[in-house]
C-alpha positions as CSV (number, residue, x, y, z in Angstrom):
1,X,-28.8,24.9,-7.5
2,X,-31.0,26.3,-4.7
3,X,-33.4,29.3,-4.9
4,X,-31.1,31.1,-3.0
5,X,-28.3,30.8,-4.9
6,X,-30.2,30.8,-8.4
7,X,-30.4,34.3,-7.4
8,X,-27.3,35.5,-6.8
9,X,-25.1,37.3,-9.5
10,X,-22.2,35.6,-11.3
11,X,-18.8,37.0,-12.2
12,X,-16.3,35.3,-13.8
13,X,-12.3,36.0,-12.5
14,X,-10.4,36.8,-15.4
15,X,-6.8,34.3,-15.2
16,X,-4.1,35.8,-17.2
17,X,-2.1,32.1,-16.8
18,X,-3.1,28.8,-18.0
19,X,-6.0,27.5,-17.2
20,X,-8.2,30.6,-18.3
21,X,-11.5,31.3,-15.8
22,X,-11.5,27.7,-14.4
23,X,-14.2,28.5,-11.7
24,X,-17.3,31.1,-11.8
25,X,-17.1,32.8,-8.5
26,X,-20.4,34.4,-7.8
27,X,-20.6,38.3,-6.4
28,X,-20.3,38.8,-2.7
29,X,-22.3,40.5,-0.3
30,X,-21.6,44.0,-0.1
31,X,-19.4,43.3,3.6
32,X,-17.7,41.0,1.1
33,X,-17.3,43.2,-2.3
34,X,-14.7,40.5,-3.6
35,X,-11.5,41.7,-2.2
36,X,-9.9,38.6,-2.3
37,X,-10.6,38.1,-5.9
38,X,-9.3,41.4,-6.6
39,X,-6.3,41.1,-4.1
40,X,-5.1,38.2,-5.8
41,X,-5.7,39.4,-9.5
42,X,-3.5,42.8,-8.6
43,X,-0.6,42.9,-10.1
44,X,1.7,44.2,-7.0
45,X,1.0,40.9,-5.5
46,X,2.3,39.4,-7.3
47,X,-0.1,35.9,-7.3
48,X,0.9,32.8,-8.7
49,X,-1.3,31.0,-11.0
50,X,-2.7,28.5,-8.3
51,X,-3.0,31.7,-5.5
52,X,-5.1,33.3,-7.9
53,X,-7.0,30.0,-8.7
54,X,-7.5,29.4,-4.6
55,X,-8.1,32.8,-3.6
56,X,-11.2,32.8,-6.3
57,X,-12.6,29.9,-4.4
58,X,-11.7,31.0,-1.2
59,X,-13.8,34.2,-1.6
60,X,-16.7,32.4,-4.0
61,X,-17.3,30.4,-0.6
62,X,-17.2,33.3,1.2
63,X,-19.6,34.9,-0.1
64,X,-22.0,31.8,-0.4
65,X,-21.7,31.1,3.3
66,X,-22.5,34.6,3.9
67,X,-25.4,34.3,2.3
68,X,-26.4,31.7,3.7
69,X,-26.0,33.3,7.3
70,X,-22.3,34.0,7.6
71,X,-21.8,34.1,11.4
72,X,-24.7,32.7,12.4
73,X,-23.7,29.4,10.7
74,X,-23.0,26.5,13.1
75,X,-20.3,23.3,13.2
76,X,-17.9,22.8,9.6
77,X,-19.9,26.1,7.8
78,X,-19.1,28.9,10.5
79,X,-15.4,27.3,10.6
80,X,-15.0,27.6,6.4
81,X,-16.9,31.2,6.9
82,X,-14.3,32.0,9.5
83,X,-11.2,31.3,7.9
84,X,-12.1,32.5,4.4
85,X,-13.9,35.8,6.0
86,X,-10.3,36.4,7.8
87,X,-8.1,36.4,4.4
88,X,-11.0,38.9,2.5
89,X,-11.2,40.9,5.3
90,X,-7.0,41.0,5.1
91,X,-7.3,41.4,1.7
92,X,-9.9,44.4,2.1
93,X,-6.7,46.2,3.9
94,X,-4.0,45.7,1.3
95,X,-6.7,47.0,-1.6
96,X,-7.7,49.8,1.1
97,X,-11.1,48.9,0.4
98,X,-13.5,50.1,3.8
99,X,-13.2,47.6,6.4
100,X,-16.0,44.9,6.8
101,X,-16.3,43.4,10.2
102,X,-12.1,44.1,11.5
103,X,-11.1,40.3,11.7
104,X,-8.1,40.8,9.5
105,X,-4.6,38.5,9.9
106,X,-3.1,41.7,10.9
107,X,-0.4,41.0,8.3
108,X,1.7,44.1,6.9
109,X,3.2,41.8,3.7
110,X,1.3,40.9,0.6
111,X,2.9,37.4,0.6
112,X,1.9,36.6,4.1
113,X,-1.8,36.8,2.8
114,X,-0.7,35.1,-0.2
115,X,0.8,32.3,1.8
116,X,-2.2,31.5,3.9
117,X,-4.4,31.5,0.8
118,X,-1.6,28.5,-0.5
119,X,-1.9,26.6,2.6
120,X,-5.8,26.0,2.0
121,X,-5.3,25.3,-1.4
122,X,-4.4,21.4,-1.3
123,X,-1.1,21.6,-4.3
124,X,0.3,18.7,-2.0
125,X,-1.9,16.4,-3.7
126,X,0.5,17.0,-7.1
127,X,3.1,15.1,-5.5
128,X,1.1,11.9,-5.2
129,X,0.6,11.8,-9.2
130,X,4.6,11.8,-9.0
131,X,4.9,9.0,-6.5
132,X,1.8,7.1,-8.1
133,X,3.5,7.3,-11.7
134,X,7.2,5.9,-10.3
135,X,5.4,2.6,-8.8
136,X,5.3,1.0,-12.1
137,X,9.0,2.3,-12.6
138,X,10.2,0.6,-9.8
139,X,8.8,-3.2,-11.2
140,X,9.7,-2.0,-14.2
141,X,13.7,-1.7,-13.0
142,X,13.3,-5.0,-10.8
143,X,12.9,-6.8,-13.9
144,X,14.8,-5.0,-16.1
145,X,17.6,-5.5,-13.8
146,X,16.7,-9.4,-14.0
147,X,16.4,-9.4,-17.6
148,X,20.0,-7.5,-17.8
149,X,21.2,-10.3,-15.0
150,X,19.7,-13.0,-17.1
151,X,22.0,-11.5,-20.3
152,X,25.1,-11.4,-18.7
153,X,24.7,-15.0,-17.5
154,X,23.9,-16.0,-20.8
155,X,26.3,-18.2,-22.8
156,X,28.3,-15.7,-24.3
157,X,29.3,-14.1,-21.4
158,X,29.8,-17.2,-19.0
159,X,31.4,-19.5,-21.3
160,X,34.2,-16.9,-21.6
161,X,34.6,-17.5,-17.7
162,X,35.8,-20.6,-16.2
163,X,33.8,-21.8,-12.9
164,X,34.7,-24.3,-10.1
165,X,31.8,-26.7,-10.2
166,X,31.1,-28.2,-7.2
167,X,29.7,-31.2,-8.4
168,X,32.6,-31.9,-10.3
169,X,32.6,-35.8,-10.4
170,X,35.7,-37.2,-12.6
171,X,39.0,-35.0,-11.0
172,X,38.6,-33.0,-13.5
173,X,40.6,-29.9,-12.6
174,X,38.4,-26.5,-12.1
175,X,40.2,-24.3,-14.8
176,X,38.9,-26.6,-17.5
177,X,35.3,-26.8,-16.4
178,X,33.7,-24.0,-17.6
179,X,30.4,-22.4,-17.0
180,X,27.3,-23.7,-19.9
181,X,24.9,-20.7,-20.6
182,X,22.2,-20.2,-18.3
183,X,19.8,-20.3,-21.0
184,X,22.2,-23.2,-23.3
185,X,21.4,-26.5,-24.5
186,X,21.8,-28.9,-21.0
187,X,23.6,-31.4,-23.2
188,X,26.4,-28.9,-24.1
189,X,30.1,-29.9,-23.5
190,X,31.8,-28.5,-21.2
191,X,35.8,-29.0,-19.9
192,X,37.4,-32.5,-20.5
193,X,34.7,-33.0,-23.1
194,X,32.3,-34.8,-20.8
195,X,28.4,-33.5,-21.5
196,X,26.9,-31.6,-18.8
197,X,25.1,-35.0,-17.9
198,X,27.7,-36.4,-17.3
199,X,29.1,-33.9,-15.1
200,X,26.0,-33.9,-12.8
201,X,25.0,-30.8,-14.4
202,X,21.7,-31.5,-16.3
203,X,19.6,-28.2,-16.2
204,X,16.4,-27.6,-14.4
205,X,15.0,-24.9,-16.9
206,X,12.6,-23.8,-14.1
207,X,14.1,-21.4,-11.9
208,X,13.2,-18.5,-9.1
209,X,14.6,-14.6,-8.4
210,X,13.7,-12.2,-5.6
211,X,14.8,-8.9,-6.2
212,X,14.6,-5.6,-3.7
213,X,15.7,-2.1,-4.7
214,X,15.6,1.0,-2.1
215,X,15.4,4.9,-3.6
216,X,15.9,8.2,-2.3
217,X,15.7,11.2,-3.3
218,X,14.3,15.1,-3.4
219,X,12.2,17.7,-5.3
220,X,12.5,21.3,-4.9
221,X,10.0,23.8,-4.5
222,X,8.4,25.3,-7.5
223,X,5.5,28.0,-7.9
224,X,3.3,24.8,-8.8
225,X,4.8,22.0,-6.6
226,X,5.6,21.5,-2.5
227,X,9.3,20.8,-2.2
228,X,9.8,16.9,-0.4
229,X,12.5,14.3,0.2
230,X,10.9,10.5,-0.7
231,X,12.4,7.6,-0.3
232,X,11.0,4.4,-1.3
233,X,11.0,0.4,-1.1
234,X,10.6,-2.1,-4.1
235,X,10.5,-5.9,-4.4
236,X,9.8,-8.3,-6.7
237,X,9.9,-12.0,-6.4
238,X,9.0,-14.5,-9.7
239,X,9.2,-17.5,-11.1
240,X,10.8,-17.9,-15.1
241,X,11.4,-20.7,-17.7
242,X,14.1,-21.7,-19.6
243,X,13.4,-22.7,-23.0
244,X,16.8,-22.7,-24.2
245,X,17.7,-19.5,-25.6
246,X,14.5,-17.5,-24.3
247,X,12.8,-17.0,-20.7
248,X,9.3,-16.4,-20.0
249,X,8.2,-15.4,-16.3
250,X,5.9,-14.0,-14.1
251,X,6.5,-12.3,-11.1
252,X,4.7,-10.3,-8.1
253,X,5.9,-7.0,-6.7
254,X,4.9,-4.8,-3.6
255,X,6.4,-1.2,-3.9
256,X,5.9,1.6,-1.6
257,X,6.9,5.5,-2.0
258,X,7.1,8.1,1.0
259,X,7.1,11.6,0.6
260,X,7.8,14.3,3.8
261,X,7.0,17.6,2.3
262,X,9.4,20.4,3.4
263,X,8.1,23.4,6.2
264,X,8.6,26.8,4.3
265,X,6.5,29.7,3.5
266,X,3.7,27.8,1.2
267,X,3.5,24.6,2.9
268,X,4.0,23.3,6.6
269,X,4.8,19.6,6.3
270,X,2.4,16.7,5.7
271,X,3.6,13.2,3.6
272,X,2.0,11.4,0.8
273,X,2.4,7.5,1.0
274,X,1.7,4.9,-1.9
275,X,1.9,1.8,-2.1
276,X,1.3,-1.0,-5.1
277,X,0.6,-4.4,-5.6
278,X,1.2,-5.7,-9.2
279,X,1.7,-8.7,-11.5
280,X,3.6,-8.9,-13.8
281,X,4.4,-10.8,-17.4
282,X,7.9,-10.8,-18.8
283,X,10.1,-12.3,-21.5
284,X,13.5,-12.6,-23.1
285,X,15.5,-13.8,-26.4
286,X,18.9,-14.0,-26.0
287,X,19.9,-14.5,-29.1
288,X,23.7,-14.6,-31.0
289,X,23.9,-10.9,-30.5
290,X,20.3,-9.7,-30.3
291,X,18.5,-9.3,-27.7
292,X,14.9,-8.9,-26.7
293,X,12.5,-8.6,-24.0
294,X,9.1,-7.0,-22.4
295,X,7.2,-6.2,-19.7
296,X,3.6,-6.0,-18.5
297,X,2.2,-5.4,-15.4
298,X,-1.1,-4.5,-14.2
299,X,-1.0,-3.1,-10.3
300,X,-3.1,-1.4,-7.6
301,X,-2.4,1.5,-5.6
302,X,-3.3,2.5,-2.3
303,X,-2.5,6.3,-0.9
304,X,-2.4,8.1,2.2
305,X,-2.1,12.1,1.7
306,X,-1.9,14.4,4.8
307,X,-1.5,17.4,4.3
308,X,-1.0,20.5,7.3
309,X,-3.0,24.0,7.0
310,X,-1.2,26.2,9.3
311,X,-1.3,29.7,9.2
312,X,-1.5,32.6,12.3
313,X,-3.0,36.1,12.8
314,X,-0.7,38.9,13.3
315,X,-4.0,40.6,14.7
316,X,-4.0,41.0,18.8
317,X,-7.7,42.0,18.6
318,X,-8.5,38.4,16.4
319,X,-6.9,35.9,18.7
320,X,-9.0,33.3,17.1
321,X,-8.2,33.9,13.7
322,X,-5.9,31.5,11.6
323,X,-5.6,27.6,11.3
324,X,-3.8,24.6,12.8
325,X,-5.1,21.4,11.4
326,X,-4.0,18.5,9.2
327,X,-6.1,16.9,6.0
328,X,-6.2,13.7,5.5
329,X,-7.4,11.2,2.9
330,X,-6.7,7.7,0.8
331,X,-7.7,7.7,-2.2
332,X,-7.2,4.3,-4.7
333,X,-6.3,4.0,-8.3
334,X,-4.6,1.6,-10.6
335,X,-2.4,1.3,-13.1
336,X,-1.0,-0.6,-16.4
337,X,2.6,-0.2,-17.4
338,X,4.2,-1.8,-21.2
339,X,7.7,-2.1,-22.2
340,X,9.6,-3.4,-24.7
341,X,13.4,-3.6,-25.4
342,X,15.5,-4.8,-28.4
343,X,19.2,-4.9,-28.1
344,X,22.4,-6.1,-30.4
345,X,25.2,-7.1,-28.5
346,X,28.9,-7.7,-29.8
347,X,32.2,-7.8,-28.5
348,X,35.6,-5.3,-28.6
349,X,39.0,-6.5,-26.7
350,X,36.8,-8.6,-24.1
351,X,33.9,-6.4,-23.8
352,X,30.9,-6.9,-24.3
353,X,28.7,-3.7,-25.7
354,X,25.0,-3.9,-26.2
355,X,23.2,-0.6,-27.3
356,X,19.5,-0.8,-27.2
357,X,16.3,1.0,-27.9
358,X,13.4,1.0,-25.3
359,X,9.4,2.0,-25.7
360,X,7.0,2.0,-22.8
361,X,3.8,3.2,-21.9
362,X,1.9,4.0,-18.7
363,X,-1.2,4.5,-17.6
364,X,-2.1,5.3,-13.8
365,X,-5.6,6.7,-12.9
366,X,-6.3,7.8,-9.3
367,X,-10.0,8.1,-8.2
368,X,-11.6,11.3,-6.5
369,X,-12.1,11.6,-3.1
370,X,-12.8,14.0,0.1
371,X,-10.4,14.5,2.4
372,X,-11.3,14.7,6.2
373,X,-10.6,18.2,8.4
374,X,-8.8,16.4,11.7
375,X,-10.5,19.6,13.2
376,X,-14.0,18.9,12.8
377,X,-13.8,22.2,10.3
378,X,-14.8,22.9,6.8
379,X,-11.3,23.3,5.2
380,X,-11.5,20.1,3.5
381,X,-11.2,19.8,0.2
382,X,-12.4,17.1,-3.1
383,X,-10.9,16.3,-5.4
384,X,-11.4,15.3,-8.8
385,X,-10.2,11.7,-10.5
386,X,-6.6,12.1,-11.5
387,X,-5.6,10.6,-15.0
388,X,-1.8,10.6,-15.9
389,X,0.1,8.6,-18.8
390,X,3.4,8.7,-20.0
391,X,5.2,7.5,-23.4
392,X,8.8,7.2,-23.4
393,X,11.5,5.8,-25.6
394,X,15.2,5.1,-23.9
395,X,18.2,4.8,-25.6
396,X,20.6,3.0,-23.9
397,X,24.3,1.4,-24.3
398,X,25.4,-1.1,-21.7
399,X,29.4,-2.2,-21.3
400,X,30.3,-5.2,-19.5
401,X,33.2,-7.8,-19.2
402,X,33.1,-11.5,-17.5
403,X,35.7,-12.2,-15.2
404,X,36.6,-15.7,-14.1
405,X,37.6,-16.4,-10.8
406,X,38.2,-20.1,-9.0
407,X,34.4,-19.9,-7.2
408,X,32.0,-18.3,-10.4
409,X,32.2,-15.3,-13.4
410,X,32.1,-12.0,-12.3
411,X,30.7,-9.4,-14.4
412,X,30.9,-5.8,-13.9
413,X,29.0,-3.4,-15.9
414,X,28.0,0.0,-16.8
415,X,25.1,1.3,-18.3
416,X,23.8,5.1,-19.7
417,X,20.4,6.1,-20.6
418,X,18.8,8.8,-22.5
419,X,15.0,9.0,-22.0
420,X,12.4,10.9,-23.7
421,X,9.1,11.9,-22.5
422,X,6.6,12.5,-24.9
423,X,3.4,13.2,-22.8
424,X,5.2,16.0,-21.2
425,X,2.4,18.4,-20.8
426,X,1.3,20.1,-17.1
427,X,-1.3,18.5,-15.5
428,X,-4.5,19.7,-14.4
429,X,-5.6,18.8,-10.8
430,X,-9.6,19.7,-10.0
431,X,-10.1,20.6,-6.6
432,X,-13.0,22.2,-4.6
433,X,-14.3,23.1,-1.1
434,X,-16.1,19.7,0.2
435,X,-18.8,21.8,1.5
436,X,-19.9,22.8,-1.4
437,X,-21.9,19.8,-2.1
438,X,-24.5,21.0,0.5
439,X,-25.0,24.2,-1.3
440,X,-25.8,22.6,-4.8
441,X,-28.8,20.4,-5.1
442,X,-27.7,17.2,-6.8
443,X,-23.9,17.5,-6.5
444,X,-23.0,15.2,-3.5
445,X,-22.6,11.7,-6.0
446,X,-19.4,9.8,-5.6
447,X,-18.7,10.3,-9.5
448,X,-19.9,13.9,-9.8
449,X,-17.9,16.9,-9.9
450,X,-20.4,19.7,-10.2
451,X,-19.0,23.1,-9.3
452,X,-19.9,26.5,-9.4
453,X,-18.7,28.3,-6.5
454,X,-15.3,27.4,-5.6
455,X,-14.0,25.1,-8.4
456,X,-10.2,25.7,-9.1
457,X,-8.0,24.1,-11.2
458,X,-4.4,23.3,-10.0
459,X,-1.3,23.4,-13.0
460,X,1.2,20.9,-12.0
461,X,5.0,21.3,-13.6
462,X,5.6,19.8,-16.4
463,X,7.0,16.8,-17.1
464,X,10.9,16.5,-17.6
465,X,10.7,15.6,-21.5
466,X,14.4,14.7,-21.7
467,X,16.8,13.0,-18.8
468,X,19.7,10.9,-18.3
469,X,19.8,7.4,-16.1
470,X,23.4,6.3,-15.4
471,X,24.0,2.9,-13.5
472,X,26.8,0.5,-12.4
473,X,26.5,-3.3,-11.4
474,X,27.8,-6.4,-10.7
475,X,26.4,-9.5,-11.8
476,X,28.0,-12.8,-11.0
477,X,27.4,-16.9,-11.6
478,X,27.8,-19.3,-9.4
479,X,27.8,-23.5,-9.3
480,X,24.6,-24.7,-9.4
481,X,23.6,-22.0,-11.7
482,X,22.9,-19.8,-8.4
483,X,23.4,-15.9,-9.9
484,X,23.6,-12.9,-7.8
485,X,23.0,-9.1,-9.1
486,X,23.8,-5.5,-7.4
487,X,23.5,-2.2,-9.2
488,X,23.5,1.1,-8.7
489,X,21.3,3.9,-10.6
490,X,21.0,7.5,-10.6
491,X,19.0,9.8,-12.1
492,X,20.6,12.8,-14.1
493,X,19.9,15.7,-15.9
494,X,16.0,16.6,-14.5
495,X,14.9,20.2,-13.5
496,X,13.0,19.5,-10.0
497,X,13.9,16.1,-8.9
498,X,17.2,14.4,-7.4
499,X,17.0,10.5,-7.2
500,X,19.5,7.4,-6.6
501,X,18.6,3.6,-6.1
502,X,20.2,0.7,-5.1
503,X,19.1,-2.5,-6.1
504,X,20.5,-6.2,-5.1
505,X,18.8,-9.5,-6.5
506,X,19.1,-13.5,-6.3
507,X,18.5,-16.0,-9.0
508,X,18.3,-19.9,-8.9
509,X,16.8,-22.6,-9.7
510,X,14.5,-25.2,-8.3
């Protein structure tokens, strides 16, 4: 810390909500005298947890920068010491607390101030731990869907269905060839008790997929997180062997999430993008009944967060007052994602039923970073790494039914989900002004997050710990052991979040 502000008196803002005196906010100058803090702490504002948290380091900085020449500052300084100088003197008004230097908003509502104080404080940033955390989901469904594709192809279901085979070489007639299992022995019988050999059919136990899924979707606006609508692009193309009654695969996947944040009140628009690159490791038993598989994948993620500050003075006599300008960074990160699935299927009047349980894990860490002011100000904000894992166990029963028809087996199917979260706790979000690194000796390291003037903690909502995943597909078999898959999910029974996805995926073999 520097002499000058090794000096200066600390206080510490008393937070009634979670997260309890996150940031010590030292005293202001007497122009100053903390309104903001104490604006923001009163209980006819009626604050939210992160206003209060922002409007502490909103008027910490203030006070720093005044002390450090206030209007006489030049370039990113005089713009923070502007903006943040505007909302204490505002808030100096609604706590009838003398006026300082007059360049108030002008506004006659307590939420007004309370808005503007939400627009610098960066909560858009909770939305890309959301989007980051679904990227493993969305390989994690590709394959699944592959896996559940691969199960309903298997021998059980297909060698209830009777396929035209197109390399049919003795007359035989199509309704007594019938389909051999996808994972079966290539020297099983099939119709006119000729050997698959012998019908041209000898199996290449090396085959190929490409899966694609698209999602949409929305979250609503809470006192912790921006209301958006997302939509978002998956695909996953691999390679698998057949040893019989197992597959083992690996497979590549690109998945990338949008999300347009909603203009209201507490936010003016802005979008988080994220997009992953993974690998991934899979496996299946299809055994007489059970079933078995996993996943692992290991990805990278890349995001783009931009984020609008836009508030305006109410005040004829401070023209210049307020902010128009959008922040914008792209921070990394990674991730590891584990699952694993046993299932027992059997069969009632033609139907087959398979009810499974379902573990997996994810971990997703997102580094820090600094976002840019795109005007040349001092509203820019760091923010700390981001750490976020979730444990979840699915319950699940699947119904489906092979249907034979002259060119493959059709099979239609239903599935219902039930998941639980366990690491279902809020998240904590670090966040400070960027330009407090040129007010603390020794804070300015890439890895450092030494604060203590405008640190503030942002609570995100907490996880949905139970929810519900419905879905309806199609699978069906062709000659040649070519397989096609569509399905349909949606997402049921969560708080904040409305989403649906449409997936559609080819299987063959080389």
């Amino acid at each position: 810390m520097n002499t000058t502000l090794a000096t200066r008196t600390v206080a510490c803002c008393a937070i009634a909500a979670a997260g309890a005196c996150a940031t010590a906010v030292h005293a202001q100058t007497a122009s100053q005298n903390g309104a903001l803090s104490i604006f923001v702490n009163d209980a006819q504002s009626n604050a939210t947890n992160l206003q209060r948290q922002a409007g502490y380091a909103v008027q910490g900085m203030c006070g720093s920068l005044a002390a450090e020449g206030g209007l006489r500052l030049t370039g990113a300084k005089q713009d923070l010491f502007l903006r943040c100088n505007e909302m204490v003197e505002t808030a100096r008004v609604f706590q009838l607390i003398q006026p300082g230097t007059g360049r108030n908003l002008g506004y006659t509502q307590r939420s007004q101030l309370l808005a503007a104080v939400q627009q610098v404080s960066g909560e858009e940033l909770a939305a890309q731990g959301v989007l980051s955390k679904q990227v493993s989901a969305g390989q994690f469904s590709n394959i699944g869907g592959r896996l559940s594709a691969l199960r309903m192809g298997s021998g059980r279901a297909a060698t209830r269905g009777r396929v035209a085979m197109n390399d049919n070489e003795n007359g035989a007639s199509h309704d007594a060839l019938y389909a051999g299992s996808l994972y079966g022995d290539p020297g099983r019988r099939v119709g006119g008790g000729a050997s698959a050999d012998e019908q041209g059919g000898s199996e290449n136990r090396l085959g190929w997929f490409v899966e694609s899924s698209y999602g949409f979707g929305d979250h609503d606006q809470t006192a912790a997180e921006d209301a958006f609508d997302y939509d978002s692009m998956s695909v996953t193309t691999g390679t698998d062997y057949n040893f019989g009654s197992s597959v083992v695969g690996v497979s590549v996947g690109y998945d990338r999430y949008n999300a347009d944040f909603d203009s209201a009140a507490f936010v003016s628009g802005g979008d988080v993008k994220v997009d992953g690159i993974s690998g991934s490791l899979f496996a299946g038993y299809f055994g007489e009944g059970i079933t078995v598989s996993g996943i692992a994948t290991y990805g990278k993620l890349e995001s783009d967060v931009n984020r609008r500050v836009v508030y305006t003075s109410a005040n004829s006599a401070c023209t210049a007052c307020g902010a128009l300008r959008t922040m914008s960074g792209s921070p990394d990160g990674d991730y590891v994602a584990l699952g694993l699935t046993l299932g027992y299927e059997f069969n009632v009047g033609g139907w087959d039923i398979t009810p499974s349980v379902s573990a997996s894990y994810r971990d997703v860490d997102i580094d820090g970073y600094t976002e840019a002011d795109g005007g040349g100000g001092g509203l820019n904000l760091r923010y700390d790494d981001q750490k976020i894992e979730s444990t979840r166990s699915i319950v699940g029963i699947a119904l489906s039914r092979p249907i034979s028809r002259s060119f493959g087996v059709l099979v239609p199917s239903l599935r219902a989900e039930w998941h639980h979260e366990f690491d279902d706790d809020v998240r904590e979000v670090r966040a400070k002004y960027a330009l407090e690194d040129t007010l603390l000796a020794g804070a300015s390291g890439a890895k450092d997050f030494s604060c203590q003037i405008s640190c503030f903690t942002m609570l995100t909502d907490r996880t949905d710990g139970d929810y519900a995943v419905a879905s309806a597909g199609l699978s069906a078999t062709f000659p040649h052991r070519l397989q096609f898959y569509l399905f349909y999910e949606a997402l049921l029974g969560t708080a904040n979040v409305n989403g649906n996805s449409i997936a559609a995926g080819l299987r063959g073999q080389f």
